[in-house]
Structures are given as structure tokens and as C-alpha cells.
N, C-alpha and C positions, 0 to 999 in steps of 0.2 A: 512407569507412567504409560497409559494408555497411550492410541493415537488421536481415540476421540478425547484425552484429557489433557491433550498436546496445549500449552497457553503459547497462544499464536496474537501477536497483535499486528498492524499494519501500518505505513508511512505511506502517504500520498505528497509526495514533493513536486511542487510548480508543474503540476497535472493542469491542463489547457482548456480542457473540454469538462463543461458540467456534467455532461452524457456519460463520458468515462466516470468523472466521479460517482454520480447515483448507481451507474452498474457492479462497480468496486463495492458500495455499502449496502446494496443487494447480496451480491457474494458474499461480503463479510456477514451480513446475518445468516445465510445459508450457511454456512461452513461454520459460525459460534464463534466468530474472532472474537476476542476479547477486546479490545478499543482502535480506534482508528486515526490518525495523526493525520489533518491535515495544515502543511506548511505552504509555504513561502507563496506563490500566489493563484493555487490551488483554489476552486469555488468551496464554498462552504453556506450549508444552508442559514435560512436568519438566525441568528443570535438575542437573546433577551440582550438588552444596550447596545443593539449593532453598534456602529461607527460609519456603516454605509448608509447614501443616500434608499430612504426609505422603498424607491422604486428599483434600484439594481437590487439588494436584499430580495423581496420579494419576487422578481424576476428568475435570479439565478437559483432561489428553493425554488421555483415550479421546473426551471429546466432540470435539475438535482433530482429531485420528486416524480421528472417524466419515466426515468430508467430506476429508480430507488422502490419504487412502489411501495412508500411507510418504511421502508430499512433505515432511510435518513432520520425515523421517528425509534426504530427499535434500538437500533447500533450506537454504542456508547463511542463518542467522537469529539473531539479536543481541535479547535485553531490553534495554528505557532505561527508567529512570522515565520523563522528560520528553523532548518534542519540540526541545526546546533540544540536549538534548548530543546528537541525534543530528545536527542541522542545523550544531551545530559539527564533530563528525565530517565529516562530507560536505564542507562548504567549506574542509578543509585537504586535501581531494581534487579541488577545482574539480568538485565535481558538485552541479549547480543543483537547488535543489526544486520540484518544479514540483506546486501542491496542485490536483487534481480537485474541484473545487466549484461551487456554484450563487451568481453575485454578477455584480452586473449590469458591473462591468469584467472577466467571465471570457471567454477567446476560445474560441470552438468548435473542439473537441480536433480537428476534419479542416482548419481554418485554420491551426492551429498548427505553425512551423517549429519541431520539434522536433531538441534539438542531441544528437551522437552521445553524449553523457553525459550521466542524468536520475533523476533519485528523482521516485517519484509517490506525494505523499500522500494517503494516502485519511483520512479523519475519522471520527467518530462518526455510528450508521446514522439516529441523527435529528436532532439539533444540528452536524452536519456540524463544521466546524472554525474555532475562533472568532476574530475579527479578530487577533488578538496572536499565534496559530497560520498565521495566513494572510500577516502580516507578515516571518516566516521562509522566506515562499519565493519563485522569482523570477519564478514565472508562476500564472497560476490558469486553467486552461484546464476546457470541461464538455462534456459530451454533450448534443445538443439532443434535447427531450421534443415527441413529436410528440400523445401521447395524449391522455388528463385525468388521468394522477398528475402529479404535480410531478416525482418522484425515480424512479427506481433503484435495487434493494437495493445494498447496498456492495459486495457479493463477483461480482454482474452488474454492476455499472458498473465496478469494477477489474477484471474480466475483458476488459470493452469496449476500455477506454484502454489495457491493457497490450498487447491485440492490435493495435490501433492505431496505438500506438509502435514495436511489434517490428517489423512487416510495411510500413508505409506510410509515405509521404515526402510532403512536400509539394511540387509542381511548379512 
């Protein structure tokens, strides 16, 4: 399989900022991700039968909408409460989770044999994703920091790794 035939799909778990999210469903239409997972209490544009009060719905698509530019309209994207039903989702699809994190067993994302089937978790933009969340998936791969921050915002380090995954192989 190609890299451009790479099926790449994406997990946004208890991501904080609407901003991140619409930049992430940006990227994801840029890059062809094939669907986008947003859990636990991650924004999410309106829904046909929301459950939210009709003005945060509205509210949090125009914030979604301000960095998404129509992505939040092209990008095939799913609500979950939790990170659980989506990681059972996925493994009756044999697609492994593979979570973006900082943890001293994570492998650096350009060492990484990436398999032609992958969800890449991304986490919360400062508690990142917590042991029992990282237990769900089957690699944990990170971007190495050359500078003096520690991190990455979420919506440039899921830009990083998804370009990473789409375009490059490991030799």
C-alpha cells in the first residue's frame, strides 16, 4: 500500500479548545484522513438532535468553523462520550491506536514502522492522555523537542504526525 493509500483515521480526546479542534479537521481534510473521533469533552460542531442548549451548539460550530474553514462540513467525524467506545469501534476494524504522547517508552514518530491501518490519538492540550487512556492503544509514539518548551500545541503536533504518517515510510 501506498503512503498516499495509507487509511489513517484520528481521535481527539477531551481537546479544550474549539480552535484546536477546527485546525485538526482542517488538517484532517488536507491530509485525506479517513474519519475523525471526537470523545469525551472535546467541542463538536452542531449535531441534527443536538442535546445542547441551542445557543452553545451554535456558538462552539462558529468557534470550530473559525480555524476549520468547511473541513468541519467535508470531514467525515463521529461524537463518543468516551475513548473506550471508540477504541472498541476501531478494534472490530483491526485499526490499532496509536496515541501521540510524551512517556519515556514512546518511540520517536520518524523510528516508527507505521502499519498501513492507524488512529492517532491526540489528548488533552495539557494533561495530555492519562495512563488508563494510553492503555487503549497499541503504540505511543512523540515528536522529538529540540528547543526549551517541553510540548507542541495539539493542533501543530497533530498536523506534524499526521503529515508524517500520510507521506513517509520508514526504510
Amino acid at each position: 500500500m501506498s503512503q498516499n493509500n495509507r487509511h489513517i483515521e484520528l481521535v481527539l480526546h477531551n481537546i479544550r479548545s474549539a480552535h484546536n479542534v477546527g485546525a485538526l479537521l482542517r488538517t484532517a481534510d488536507g491530509l485525506a484522513i479517513t474519519h475523525v473521533y471526537l470523545s469525551g469533552y472535546t467541542p463538536y460542531p452542531a449535531l441534527e438532535n443536538d442535546d445542547r442548549l441551542p445557543h452553545i451548539a451554535l456558538k462552539t460550530t462558529k468557534q470550530i468553523a473559525k480555524t476549520a474553514l468547511g473541513a468541519e462540513q467535508s470531514v467525515q467525524w463521529s461524537k463518543h462520550k468516551e475513548l473506550s467506545s471508540v477504541a472498541d469501534k476501531l478494534q472490530v476494524s483491526n485499526t490499532p491506536l496509536v496515541a501521540l504522547e510524551q512517556t519515556p517508552s514512546a518511540v520517536a514518530l520518524h523510528d516508527y514502522d507505521a502499519p498501513d491501518k492507524l488512529a492517532l490519538v491526540l489528548g488533552n492540550e495539557v494533561d495530555g492522555l492519562s495512563k488508563e487512556e494510553l492503555a487503549l492503544c497499541e503504540q505511543i509514539v512523540e515528536l522529538p523537542m529540540l528547543g526549551s518548551k517541553e510540548s507542541y500545541n495539539v493542533a501543530s503536533a497533530g498536523a506534524m504526525a499526521l503529515h508524517w504518517l500520510r507521506f513517509y515510510r520508514k526504510i
